[in-house]
C-alpha positions as CSV (number, residue, x, y, z in Angstrom):
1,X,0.4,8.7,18.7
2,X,1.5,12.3,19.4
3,X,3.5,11.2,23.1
4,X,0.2,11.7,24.9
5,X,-2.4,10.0,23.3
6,X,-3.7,7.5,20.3
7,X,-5.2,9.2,17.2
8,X,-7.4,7.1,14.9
9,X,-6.7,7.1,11.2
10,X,-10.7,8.3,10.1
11,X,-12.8,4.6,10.9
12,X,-9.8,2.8,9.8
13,X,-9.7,-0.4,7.0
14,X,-12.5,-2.9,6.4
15,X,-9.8,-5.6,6.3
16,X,-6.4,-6.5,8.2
17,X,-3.0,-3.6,8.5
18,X,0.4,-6.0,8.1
19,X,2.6,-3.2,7.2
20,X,3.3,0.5,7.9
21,X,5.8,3.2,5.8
22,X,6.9,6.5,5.5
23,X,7.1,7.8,1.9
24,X,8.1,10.9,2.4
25,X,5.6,12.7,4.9
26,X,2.7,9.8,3.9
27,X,2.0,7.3,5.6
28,X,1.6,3.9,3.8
29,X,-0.5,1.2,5.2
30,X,-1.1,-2.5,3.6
31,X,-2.7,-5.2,4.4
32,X,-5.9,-7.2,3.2
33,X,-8.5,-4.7,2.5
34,X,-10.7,-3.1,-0.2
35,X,-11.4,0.5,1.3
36,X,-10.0,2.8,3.9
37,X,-13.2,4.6,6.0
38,X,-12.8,8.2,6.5
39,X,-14.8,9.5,9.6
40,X,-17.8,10.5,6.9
41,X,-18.8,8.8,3.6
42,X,-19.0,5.5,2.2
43,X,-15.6,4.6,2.0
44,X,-12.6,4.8,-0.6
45,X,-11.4,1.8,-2.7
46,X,-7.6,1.4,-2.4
47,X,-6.7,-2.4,-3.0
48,X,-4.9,-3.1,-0.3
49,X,-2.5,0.2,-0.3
50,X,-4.1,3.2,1.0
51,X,-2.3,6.5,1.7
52,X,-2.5,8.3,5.0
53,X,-2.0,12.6,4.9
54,X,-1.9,13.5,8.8
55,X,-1.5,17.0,8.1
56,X,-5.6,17.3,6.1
57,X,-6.3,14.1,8.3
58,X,-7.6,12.7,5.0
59,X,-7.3,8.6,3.4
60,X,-5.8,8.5,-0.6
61,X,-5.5,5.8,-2.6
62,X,-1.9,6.3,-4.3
63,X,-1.8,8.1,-7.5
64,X,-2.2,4.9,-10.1
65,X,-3.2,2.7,-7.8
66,X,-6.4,1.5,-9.6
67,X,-3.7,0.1,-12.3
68,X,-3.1,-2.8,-9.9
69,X,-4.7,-4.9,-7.3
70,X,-3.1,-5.8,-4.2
71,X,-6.4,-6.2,-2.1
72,X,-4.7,-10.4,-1.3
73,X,-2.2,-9.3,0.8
74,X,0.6,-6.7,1.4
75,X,2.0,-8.0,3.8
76,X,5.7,-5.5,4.2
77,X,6.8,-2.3,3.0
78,X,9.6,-0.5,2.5
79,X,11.0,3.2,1.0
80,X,14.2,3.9,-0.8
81,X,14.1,7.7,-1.1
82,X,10.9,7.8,-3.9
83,X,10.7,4.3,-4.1
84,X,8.1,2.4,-2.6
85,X,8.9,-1.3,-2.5
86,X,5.9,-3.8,-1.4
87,X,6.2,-7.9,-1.2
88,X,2.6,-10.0,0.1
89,X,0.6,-12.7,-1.2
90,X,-0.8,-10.7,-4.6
91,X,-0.3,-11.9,-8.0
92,X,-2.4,-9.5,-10.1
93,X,-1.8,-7.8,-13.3
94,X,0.8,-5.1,-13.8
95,X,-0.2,-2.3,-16.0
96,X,0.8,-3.8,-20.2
97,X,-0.2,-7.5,-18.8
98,X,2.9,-8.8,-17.3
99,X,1.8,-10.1,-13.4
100,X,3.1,-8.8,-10.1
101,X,4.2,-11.9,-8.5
102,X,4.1,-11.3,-5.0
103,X,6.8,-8.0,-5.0
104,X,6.5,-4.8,-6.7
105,X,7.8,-0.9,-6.7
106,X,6.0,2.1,-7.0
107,X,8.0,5.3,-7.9
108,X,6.3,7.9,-6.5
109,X,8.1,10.7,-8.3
110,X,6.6,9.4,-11.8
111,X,3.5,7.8,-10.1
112,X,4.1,4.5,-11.6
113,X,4.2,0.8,-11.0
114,X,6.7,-2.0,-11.8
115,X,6.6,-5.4,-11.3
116,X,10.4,-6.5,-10.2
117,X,12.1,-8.6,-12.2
118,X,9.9,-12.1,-12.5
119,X,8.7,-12.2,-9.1
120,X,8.7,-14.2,-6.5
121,X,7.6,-18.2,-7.3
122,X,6.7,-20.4,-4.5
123,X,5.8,-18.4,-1.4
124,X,4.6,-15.1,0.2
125,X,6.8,-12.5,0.5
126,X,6.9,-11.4,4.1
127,X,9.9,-9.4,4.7
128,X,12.1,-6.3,2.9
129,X,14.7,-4.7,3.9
130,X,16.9,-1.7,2.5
């Protein structure tokens, strides 16, 4: 929304947005999808994370992305200077074999994910806050 009017993001998700961020100028959007659909092409696998650049009006996936699968459910977001941090319904594997258990950070200055602490046991994980 630029104060006048509603701007798609290319064709959108082929799942459900729950959560929208700002890492740094990027737009982060989660949720339960496999691919974001720019306005040509077949699509671009992100799951469940995909990266937004307004300025090349363009859909990323987040630089070591592929490493984990979140495609279940993020379901909130939130940034700590580089620090991405994401909570949701996911329990896939983090990168060396040790599962994400429903919260995880991504450090966007050294591209890398890491699961935090344990996890969460028992529950989604539906709200962060900084």
């Amino acid at each position: 929304y630029d104060g006048t009017r509603v701007t798609p993001l290319g064709l959108g998700v082929d799942g459900e947005v729950a959560t929208l961020a700002w890492l740094g100028d990027t737009l982060i959007v989660g949720g339960s999808f496999r691919r974001v659909l720019p306005r040509r092409g077949d699509g671009l696998y992100v799951n469940g994370l995909a990266a937004w650049d307004e300025e090349r009006g363009e859909w990323s996936a987040l630089p070591a992305a592929t490493e984990v699968d979140l495609q279940t459910g993020v379901l909130c977001a939130v940034t700590v200077n580089a620090t991405l941090y994401v909570g949701g319904a996911f329990t896939s594997q983090a990168p060396g074999g040790s599962a994400f258990n429903r919260i995880a950070e991504y450090n966007s200055t050294g591209q890398t994910w890491s699961r935090l602490g344990s996890g969460i046991e028992g529950g989604d994980v539906f709200v962060i806050s900084d």
